[in-house]
C-alpha positions, 0 to 999 in steps of 0.5 A, a space after each residue: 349314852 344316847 348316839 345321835 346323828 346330825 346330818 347338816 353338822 356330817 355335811 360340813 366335810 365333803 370328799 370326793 369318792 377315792 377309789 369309787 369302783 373299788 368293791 365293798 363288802 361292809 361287815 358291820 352295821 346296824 337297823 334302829 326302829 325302836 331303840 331311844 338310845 339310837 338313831 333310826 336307820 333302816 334299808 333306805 337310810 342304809 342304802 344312802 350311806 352304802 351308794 356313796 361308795 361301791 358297796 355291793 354287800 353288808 352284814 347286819 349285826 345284833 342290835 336288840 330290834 325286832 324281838 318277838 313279844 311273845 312266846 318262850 323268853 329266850 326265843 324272843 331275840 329269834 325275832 330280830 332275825 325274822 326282822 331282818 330277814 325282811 329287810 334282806 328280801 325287800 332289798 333283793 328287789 333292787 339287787 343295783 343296790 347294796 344288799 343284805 348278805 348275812 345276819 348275826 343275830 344273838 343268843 345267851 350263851 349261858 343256856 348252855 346246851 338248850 341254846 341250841 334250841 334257839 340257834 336253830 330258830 334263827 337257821 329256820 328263821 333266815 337262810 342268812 343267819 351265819 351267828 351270834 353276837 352275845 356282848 361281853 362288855 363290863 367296866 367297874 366304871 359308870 362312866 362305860 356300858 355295861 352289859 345287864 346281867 355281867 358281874 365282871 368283865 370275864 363272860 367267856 370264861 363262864 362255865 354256863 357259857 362256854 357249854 354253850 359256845 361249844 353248841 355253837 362251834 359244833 354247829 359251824 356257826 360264827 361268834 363276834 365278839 364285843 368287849 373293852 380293851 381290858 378284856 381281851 385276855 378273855 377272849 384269848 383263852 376262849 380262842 384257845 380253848 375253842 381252836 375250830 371256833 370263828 371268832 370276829 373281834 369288833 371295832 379293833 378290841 374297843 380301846 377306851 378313852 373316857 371315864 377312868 382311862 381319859 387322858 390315858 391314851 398312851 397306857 391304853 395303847 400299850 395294853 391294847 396293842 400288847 393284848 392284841 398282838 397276843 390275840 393275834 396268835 389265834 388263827 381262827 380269830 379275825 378282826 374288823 377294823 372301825 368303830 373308833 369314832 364311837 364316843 367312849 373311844 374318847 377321841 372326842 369326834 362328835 364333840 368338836 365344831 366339825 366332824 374329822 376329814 378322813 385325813 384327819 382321822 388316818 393322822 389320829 387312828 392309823 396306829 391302831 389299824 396298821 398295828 392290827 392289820 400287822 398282827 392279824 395279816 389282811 387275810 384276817 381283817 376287814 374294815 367295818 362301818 359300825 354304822 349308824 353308830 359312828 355316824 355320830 362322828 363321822 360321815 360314811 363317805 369320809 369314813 371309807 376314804 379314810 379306810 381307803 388312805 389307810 389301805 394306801 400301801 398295801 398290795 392289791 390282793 391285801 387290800 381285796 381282803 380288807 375290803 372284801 375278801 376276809 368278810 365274804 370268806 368269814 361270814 360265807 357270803 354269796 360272791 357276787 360277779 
């Protein structure tokens, strides 16, 4: 499915910025330079999403970028960390502007021991290198992406790649995980298998709405709240709270003849937030752009002052962790002043 960005369509719902001063830390988004089935977006694309509001620092999440093309295989993906390591410093150069506080690049698990090899290239590679992201997501269905490689949608239960994940808790190192609703069972018993592990839960555990679960709203949401609600037991799982506008959520955003107000989207998606942020607690939570990827959906003004809607009856404190705290704390990012 190829996510596509169009700017004039975004421009049809302008808001006025709520809350401009409050401060930022955006944990999730995304470079694209060579990727068809994504927009480009590199710093400068970056920075005019992040100016709209008062972002001070963000997180760049795994993407498949900037892979050395040549060398051992399983040392390749090292070179998206190189990559954005570059971007990181060019942005210390305007340091007015939202910078670069933290790179989770990837590894395959399923090394088992030997991935220390390569976690180790990414700590040379990048003083902000704080993990990995090693994406679980199946589906019997050709309707959703599956993960080359994936024969079932239990990859954290894999021996091979919880040799691995041990490798990566024993150095400290943080793990995000991607995967369908169906799946989070799975990452429970990691999280309880793995208790000294740091495990952030993207996009709110990806509910789906399209291929064999359209139209299912309803039972989807059962499962998905039960499912996290059980998740949320594990103290050392945190969540980021976005990445509902992406397509196979099945709201059916891109498609419509203008893009959601944040109104509009606090009206259809509030369940799922207020429900995670009930189960997890703030101290667990951090809203996430998911960008560009849910800019096919959505502008980041819009999507932020819905963030801040939402956050609208929460504590001062409660909301300083979901949209700073829980981020600067997970991901040990330099606090700014």
């Amino acid at each position: 499915m190829t996510i596509q960005v169009r700017e004039d369509w975004l421009a049809q719902v302008t808001e006025e910025i709520l809350e401009p001063t409050r401060r930022i830390v955006d944990p999730h988004h995304h470079f694209f330079a060579v990727n068809p089935e994504f927009p480009k977006y590199d710093l400068d694309t970056l920075w005019a999403d992040t100016a709209t509001h008062h972002v001070e620092q963000t997180v760049y999440l795994q993407c498949w970028e900037g892979y050395r093309d040549s060398g051992p295989e399983e040392l390749k993906v090292v070179g998206e960390t190189e990559w954005v390591d570059g971007f990181a410093a060019r942005a210390r150069k305007t340091p007015q502007a939202a910078q670069i506080g933290a790179i989770m690049g990837t590894a395959d698990l399923r090394l088992g021991a030997r991935v220390r090899e390569v976690l180790e290239a990414h700590l040379a590679a990048s003083s902000l290198f704080r993990g990995i992201r090693d994406i679980a997501a199946w589906d019997a269905s050709d309707a959703l992406m599956s993960m080359p490689g994936l024969t079932d949608g239990n990859l954290y239960g894999d021996r091979d790649f919880r040799a691995g994940f041990k490798v990566l808790t024993d150095m400290g190192l943080a793990f995000d995980a991607y995967h369908y609703h169906t799946q989070t069972p799975h990452l429970t018993a990691l999280a309880r298998a793995f208790p000294a592990a740091v495990i952030v839960l993207d996009h709110l555990g990806t509910p789906v709405g399209i291929g064999p679960y359209a139209g299912k709203q309803e039972a989807v949401f059962t499962q998905w709240s039960r499912d996290l609600a059980e998740l949320a037991t594990c103290p050392n799982v945190n969540i980021k709270l976005g990445g509902l506008a992406m397509p196979w959520n099945g709201f059916g955003f891109e498609t419509a003849k203008r893009p959601p107000s944040s109104d509009e989207l606090v009206a259809k998606q509030k369940r799922y937030y207020h429900h995670a942020i009930e189960k997890f607690g703030p101290e667990r939570c951090m809203f996430e752009s998911n960008f560009p990827v849910d800019k096919c959906a959505i502008s980041y003004p819009v999507l932020w002052n819905a963030f801040k809607k939402l956050a609208a009856g929460y504590s001062e404190a409660e909301k300083d962790s979901l949209f700073r705290g829980t981020a600067t704390r997970v991901y040990k990012l330099k606090a700014k002043i």
